[in-house]
LUMDREN-73000 format. One line per field, with one value per residue: x negated, y, z of N, C-alpha, C in turn; residue in one letter; residue number from 0. Coordinates in pm, 1 decimal, padded with zeros to 6 digits, always signed. Atoms other than C-alpha are relative to their C-alpha. Layout:
BEGIN
n_X (X|...)
n_Y (Y|...)
n_Z (Z|...)
ca_X (X|...)
ca_Y (Y|...)
ca_Z (Z|...)
c_X (X|...)
c_Y (Y|...)
c_Z (Z|...)
residu (A|...)
num (NUM|...)
END
This chain:
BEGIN
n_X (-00082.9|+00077.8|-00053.0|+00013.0|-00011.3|-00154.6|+00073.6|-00090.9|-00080.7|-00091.6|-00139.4|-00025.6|+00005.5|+00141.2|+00095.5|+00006.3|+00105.6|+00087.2|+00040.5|-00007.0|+00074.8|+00009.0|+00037.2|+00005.9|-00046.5|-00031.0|-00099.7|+00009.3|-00137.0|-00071.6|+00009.8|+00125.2|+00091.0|-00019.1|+00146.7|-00013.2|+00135.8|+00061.3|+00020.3|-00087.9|-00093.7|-00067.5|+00019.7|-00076.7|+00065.3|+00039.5|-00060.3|-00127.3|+00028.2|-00049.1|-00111.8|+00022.5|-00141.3|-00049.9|-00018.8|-00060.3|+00098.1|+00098.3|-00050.7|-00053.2|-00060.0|-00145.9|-00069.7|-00134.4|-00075.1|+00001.6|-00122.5|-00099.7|-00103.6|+00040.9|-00039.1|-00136.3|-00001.4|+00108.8|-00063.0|-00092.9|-00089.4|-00058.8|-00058.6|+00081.8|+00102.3|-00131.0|+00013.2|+00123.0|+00000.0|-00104.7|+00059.0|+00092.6|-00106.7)
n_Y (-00115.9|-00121.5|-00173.3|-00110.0|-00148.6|+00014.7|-00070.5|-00107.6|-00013.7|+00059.8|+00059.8|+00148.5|+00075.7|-00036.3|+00054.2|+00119.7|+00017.5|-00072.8|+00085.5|-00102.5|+00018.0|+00134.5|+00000.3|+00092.8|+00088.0|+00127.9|+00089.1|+00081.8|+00082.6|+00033.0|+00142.5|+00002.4|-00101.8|-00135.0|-00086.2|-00156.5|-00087.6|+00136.7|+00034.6|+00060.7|-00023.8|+00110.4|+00121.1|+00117.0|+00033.9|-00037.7|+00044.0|-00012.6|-00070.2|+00050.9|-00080.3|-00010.1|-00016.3|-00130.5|-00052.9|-00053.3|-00119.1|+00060.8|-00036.3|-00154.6|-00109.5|+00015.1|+00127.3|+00030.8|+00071.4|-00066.1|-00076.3|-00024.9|+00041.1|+00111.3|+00049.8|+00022.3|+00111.8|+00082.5|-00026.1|+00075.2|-00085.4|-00020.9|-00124.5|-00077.8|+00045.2|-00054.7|-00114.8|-00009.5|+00032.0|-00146.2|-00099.6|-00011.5|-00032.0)
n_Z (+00000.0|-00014.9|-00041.8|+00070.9|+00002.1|+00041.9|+00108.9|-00056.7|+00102.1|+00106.0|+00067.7|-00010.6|+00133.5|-00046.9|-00144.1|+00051.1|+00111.9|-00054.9|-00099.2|-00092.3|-00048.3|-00082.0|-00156.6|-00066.5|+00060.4|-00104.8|+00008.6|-00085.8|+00029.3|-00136.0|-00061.4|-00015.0|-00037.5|+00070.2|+00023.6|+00081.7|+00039.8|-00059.9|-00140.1|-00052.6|-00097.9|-00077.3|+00126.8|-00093.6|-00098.5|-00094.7|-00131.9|-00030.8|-00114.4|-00109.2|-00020.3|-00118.7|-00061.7|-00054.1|-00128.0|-00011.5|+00003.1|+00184.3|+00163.2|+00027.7|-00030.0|+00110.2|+00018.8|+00015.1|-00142.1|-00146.4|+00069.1|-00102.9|+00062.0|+00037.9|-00130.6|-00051.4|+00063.5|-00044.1|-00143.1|-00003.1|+00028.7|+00151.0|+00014.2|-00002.2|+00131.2|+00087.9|-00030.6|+00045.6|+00165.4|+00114.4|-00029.3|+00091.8|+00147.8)
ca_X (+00000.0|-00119.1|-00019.2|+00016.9|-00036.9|+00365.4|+00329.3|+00483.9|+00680.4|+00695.4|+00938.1|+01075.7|+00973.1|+00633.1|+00502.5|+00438.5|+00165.9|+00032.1|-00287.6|-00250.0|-00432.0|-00503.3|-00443.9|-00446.6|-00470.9|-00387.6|-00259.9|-00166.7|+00131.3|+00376.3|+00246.2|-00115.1|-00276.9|-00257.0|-00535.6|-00544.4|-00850.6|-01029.7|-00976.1|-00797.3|-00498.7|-00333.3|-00419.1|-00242.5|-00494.5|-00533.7|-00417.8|-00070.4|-00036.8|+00122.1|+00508.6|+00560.7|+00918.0|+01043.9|+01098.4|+01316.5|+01014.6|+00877.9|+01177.3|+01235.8|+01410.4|+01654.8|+01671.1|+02040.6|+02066.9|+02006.5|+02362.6|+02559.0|+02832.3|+02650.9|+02577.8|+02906.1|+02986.2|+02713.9|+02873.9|+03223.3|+03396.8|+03536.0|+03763.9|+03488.8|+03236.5|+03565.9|+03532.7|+03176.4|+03144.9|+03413.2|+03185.4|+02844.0|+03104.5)
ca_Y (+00000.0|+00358.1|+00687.2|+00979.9|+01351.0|+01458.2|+01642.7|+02012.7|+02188.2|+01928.2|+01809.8|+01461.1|+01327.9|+01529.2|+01353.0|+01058.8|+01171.4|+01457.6|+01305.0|+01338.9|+01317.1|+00954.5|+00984.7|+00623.4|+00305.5|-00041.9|-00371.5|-00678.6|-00918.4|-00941.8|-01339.7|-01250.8|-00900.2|-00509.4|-00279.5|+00073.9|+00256.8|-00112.4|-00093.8|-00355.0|-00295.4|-00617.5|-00956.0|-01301.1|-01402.1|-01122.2|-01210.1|-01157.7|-00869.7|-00999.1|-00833.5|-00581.6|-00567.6|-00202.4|-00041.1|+00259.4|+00517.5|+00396.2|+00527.4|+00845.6|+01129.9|+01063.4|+00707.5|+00604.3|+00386.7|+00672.8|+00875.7|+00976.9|+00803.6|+00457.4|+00465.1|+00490.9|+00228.3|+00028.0|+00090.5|-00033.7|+00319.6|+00335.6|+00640.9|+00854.3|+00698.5|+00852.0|+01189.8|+01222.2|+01066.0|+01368.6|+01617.3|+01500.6|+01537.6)
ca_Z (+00000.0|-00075.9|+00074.7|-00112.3|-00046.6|-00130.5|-00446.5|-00365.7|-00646.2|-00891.1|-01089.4|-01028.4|-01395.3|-01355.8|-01006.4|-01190.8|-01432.0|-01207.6|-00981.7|-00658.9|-00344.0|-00141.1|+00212.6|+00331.7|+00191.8|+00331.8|+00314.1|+00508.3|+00567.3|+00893.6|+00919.0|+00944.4|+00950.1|+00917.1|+00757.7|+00700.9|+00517.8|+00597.2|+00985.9|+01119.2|+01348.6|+01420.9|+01322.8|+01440.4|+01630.7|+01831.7|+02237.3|+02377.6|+02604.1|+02921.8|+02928.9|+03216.9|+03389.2|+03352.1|+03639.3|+03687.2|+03751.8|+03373.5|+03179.3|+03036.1|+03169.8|+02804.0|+02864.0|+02775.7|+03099.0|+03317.8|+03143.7|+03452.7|+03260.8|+03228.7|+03620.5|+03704.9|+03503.7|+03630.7|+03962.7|+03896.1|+03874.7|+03544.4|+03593.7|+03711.1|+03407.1|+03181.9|+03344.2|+03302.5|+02931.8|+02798.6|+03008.0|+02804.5|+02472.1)
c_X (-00088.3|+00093.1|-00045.1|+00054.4|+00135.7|-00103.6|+00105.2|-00010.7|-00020.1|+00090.0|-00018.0|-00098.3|-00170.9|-00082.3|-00077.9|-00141.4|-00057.1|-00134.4|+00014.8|-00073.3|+00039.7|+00011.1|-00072.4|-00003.9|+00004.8|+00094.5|+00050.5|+00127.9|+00041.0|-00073.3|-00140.8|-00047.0|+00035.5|-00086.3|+00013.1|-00128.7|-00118.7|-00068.7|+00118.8|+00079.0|+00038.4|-00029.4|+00081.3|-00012.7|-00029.3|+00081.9|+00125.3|+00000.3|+00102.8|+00193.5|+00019.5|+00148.3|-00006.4|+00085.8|+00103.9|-00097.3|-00100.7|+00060.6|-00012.8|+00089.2|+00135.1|+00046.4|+00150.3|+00043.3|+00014.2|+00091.3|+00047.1|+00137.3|-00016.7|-00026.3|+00103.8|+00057.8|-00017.4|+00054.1|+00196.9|+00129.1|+00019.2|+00041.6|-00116.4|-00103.5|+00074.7|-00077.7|-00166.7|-00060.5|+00067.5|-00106.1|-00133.8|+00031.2|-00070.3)
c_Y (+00123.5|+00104.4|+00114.5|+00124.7|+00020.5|+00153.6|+00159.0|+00100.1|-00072.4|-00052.8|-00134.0|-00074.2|+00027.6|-00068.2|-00076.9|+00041.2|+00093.3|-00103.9|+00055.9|-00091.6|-00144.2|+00020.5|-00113.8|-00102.8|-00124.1|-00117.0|-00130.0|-00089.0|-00003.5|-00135.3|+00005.5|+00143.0|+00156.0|+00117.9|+00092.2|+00039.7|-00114.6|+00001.7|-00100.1|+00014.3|-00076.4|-00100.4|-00142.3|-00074.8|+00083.1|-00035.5|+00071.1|+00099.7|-00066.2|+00145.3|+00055.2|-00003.5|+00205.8|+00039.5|+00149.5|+00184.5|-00024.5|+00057.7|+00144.3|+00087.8|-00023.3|-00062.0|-00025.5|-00052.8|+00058.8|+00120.5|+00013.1|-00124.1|-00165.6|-00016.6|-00006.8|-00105.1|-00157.8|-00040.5|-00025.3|+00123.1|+00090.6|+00144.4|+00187.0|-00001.1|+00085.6|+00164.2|+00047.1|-00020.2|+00179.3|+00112.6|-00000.6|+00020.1|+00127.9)
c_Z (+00000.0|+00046.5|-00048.9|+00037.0|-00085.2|-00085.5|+00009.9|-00141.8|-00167.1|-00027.3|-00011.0|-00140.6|-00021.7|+00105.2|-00035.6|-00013.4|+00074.5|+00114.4|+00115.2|+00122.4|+00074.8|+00141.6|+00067.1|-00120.7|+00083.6|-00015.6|+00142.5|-00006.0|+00161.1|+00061.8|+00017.3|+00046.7|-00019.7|-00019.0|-00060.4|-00024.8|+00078.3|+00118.7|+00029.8|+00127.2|+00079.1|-00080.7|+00078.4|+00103.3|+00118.9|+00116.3|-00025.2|+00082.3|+00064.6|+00013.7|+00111.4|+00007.6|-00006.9|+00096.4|-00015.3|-00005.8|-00115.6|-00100.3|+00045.8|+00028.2|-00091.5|-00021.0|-00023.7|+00102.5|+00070.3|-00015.2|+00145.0|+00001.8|+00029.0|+00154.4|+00082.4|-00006.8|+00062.1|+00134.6|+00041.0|-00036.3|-00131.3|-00007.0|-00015.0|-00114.6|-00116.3|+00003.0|-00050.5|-00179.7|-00051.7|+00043.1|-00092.5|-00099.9|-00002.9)
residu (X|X|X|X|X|X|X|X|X|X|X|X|X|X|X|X|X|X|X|X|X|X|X|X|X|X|X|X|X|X|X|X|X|X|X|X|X|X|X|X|X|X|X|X|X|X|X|X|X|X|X|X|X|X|X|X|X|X|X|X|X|X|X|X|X|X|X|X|X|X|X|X|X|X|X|X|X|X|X|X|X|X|X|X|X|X|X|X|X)
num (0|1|2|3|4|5|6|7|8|9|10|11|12|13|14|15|16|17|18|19|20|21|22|23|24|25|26|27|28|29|30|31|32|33|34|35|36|37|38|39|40|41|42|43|44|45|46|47|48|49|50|51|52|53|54|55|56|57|58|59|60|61|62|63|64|65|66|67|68|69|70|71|72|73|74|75|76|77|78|79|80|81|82|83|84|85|86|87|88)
END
């Protein structure tokens, strides 16, 4: 795969035949490897990282689980989850 410098005011039919600059290049396959500008990223063999349990002080501030709406929820009181939902609207 190559990556190409976006070609700025030409014309669709023009891009083609204009040259234009190389950013990146790189190939590889999902079942084996992935190589950009011939560094290797990921290969099949490399180790497993060990999965951590997310924790509560790990997510993000915008996480979706941590909605007002969704702990309510979480917490059995529907009506109030209601009220809250229309207020993030």
């Amino acid at each position: 795969m190559t990556f190409y410098k976006a070609a700025v005011g030409s014309k669709k039919k023009d891009a083609k035949k204009e040259p234009r600059e190389v950013l990146s290049q790189g190939d590889g396959s999902w079942l084996s490897y992935l190589q950009m500008d011939n560094r290797v990223f990921w290969k099949h063999t490399d180790p497993i990282c060990k999965w951590r349990e997310v924790t509560d002080d790990f997510l993000l501030p915008s996480d979706s689980s941590l909605r007002p709406d969704s702990l309510s929820m979480q917490q059995g009181k529907f009506d109030e989850a209601e009220v809250k939902k229309s207020a993030l609207e």
